[in-house]
C-alpha positions in Angstrom: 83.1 109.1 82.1 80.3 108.1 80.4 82.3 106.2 77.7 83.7 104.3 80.8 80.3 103.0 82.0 79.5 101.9 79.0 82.3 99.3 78.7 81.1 98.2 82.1 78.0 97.3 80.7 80.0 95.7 77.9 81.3 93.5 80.2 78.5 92.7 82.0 76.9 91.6 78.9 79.7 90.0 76.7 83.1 90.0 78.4 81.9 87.8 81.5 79.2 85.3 79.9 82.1 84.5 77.6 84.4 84.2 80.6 81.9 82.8 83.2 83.9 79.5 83.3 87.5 81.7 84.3 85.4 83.9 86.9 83.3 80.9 88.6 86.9 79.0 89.7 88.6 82.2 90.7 85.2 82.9 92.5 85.4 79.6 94.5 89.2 78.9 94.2 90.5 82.0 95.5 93.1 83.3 93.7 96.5 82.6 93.2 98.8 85.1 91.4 101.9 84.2 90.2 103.7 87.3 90.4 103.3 91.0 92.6 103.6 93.8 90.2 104.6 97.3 91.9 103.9 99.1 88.9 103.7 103.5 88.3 100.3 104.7 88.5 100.6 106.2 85.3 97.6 105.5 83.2 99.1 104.5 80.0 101.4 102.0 82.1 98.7 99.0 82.8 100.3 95.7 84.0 97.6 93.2 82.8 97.8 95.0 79.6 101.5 94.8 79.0 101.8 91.2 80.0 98.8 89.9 78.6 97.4 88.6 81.8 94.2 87.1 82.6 92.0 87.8 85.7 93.9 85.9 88.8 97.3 85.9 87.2 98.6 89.3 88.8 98.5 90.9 92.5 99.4 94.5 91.3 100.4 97.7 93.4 100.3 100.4 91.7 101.6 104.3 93.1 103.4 107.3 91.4 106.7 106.7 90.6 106.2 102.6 91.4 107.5 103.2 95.0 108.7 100.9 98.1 109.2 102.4 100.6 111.7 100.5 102.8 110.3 98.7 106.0 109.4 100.7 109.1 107.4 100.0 111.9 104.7 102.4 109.9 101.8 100.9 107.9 101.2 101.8 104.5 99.7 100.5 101.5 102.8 99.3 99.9 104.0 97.5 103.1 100.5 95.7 103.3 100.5 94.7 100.1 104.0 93.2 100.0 103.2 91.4 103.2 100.3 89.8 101.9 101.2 88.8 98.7 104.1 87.2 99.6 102.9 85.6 103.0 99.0 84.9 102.5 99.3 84.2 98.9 102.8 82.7 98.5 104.1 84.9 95.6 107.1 83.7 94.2 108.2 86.7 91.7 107.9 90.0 92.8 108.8 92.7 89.7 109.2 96.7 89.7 108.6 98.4 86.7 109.2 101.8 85.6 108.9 103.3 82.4 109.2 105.9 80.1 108.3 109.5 80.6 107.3 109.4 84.0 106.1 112.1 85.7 107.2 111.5 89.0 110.6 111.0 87.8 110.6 113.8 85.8 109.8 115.6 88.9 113.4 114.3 90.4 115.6 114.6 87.3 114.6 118.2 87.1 114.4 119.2 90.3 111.1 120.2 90.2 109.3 123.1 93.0 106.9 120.5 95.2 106.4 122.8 97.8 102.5 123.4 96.5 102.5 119.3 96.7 103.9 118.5 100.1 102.6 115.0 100.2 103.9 114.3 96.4 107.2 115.7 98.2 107.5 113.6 101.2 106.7 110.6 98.6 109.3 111.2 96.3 111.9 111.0 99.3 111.7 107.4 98.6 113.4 107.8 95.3 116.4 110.4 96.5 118.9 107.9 96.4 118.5 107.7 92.8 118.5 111.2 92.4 122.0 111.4 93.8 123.1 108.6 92.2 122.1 110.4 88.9 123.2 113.4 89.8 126.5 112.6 90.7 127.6 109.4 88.3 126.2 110.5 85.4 127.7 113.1 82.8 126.4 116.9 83.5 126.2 117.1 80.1 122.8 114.7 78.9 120.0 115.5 77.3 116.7 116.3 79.5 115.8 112.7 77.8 118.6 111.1 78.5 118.5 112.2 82.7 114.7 111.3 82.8 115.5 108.1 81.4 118.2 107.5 83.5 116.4 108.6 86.8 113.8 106.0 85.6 115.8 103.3 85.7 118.1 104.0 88.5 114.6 104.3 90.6 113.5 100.7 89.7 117.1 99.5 91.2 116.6 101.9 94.3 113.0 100.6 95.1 114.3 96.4 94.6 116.9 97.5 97.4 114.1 98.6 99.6 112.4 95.8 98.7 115.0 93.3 100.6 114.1 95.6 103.5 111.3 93.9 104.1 110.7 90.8 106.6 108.7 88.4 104.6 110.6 89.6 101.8 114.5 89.0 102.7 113.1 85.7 104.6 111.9 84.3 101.2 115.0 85.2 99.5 117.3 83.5 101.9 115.0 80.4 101.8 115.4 80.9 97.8 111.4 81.0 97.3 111.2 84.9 96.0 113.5 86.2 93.1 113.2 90.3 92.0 112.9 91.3 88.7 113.9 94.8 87.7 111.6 95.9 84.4 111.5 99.6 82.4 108.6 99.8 79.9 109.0 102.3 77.1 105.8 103.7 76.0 107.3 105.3 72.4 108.9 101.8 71.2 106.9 99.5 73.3 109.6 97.5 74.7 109.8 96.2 78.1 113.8 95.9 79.4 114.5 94.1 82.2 117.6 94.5 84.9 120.5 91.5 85.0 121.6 91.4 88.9 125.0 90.8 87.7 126.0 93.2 85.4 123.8 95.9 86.6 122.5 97.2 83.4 118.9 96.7 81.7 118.4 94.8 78.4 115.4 94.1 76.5 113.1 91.1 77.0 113.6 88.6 74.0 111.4 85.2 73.3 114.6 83.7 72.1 117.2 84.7 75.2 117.3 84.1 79.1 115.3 86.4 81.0 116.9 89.2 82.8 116.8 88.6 86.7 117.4 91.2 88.8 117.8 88.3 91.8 117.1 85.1 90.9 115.8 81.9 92.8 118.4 80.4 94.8 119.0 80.1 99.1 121.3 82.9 100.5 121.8 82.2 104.0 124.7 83.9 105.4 125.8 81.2 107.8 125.3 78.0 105.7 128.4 77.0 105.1 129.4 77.6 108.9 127.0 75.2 110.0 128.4 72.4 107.4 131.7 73.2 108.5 130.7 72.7 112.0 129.0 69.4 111.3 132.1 67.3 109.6 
């Protein structure tokens, strides 16, 4: 602990005099992220960290086993947070990310006793579909590895769909103003994948290749083309 204050009085005395100009206008400004990060609360997974980001560009959630819960008429933190970034501060890009030997997920792929954890338990819920779909469309036979990595990444698909469960969230997709990005970050390799919407499968982030989207920008209203069909 006491190495940990002493980088706050680090950056009391270097980082922020060097970055008084950044802090001032976010101080003034407000701030205005350009992407919500629901990200593991794993402390080797750190979101500014991994994408290089400076004070003000990220609104970032962060839970055990980066979690949403779908939408229910009961408040939580993940709920609040979604609403707000997306209606208060007009978030654009909302991204999941999972990674690499996770411990919440490594509760689900082995089945893990949580009964001395009940509220671990009851959190987890949130990631059962994911279980099942492990459990029952993937080979029996896979390495401990292979089903933790697996669970991982079937999670960050589970949690998008719960995502769209939520008000502000399907409105701005069917206006085309929020796309979902789908991303796995592995600790041992330090690569960060990201999920393609249309063929379902993860690939890695490249400077030189379109970015995986797991839904990209674009309106999606249901009854559109009625409407024009109705007006010629």
């Amino acid at each position: 602990m006491n190495e940990l204050i002493g980088r706050v009085f680090n950056f009391e005395k270097h980082t922020f005099p060097n970055e008084s100009a950044l802090y001032n206008r976010l101080a003034s400004d407000g701030q205005s992220p350009k992407a919500l990060m629901i990200s593991c609360a794993d402390s080797r997974i750190v979101p500014e960290h991994i994408m290089q980001a400076q004070p003000g560009d990220l609104f970032v959630c962060r839970n055990a086993g980066n979690i949403v819960p779908p939408h229910a008429t009961q408040n939580g933190g993940v709920t609040s947070t979604v609403e707000y970034a997306v209606m208060v501060l007009g978030v654009r890009d909302i991204i999941v990310c999972g990674h690499s030997d996770c411990g919440a997920m490594k509760a689900l792929s082995t089945n893990a006793d949580l009964t001395t954890m009940p509220n671990v338990a009851a959190w987890l819920r949130h990631s059962h579909a994911a279980q099942q779909v492990c459990r029952e469309s993937y080979p029996a036979d896979l390495s401990d590895a292979e089903k933790l990595r697996n669970m991982a990444l079937e999670n960050v698909v589970v949690q998008l769909a719960h995502l769209r469960t939520h008000p502000s969230v399907a409105s701005g997709i069917a206006r085309g103003e929020i796309a979902l990005h789908g991303w796995y970050v592995d600790i041992h390799a330090g690569l960060v994948m990201g999920l393609d919407g249309e063929t379902g499968r993860f690939s890695p982030l490249r400077e030189d290749q379109p970015l995986p989207v797991a839904l990209p920008h674009g309106r999606r209203l249901a009854g559109e083309s009625q409407y024009a069909l109705a007006a010629e």
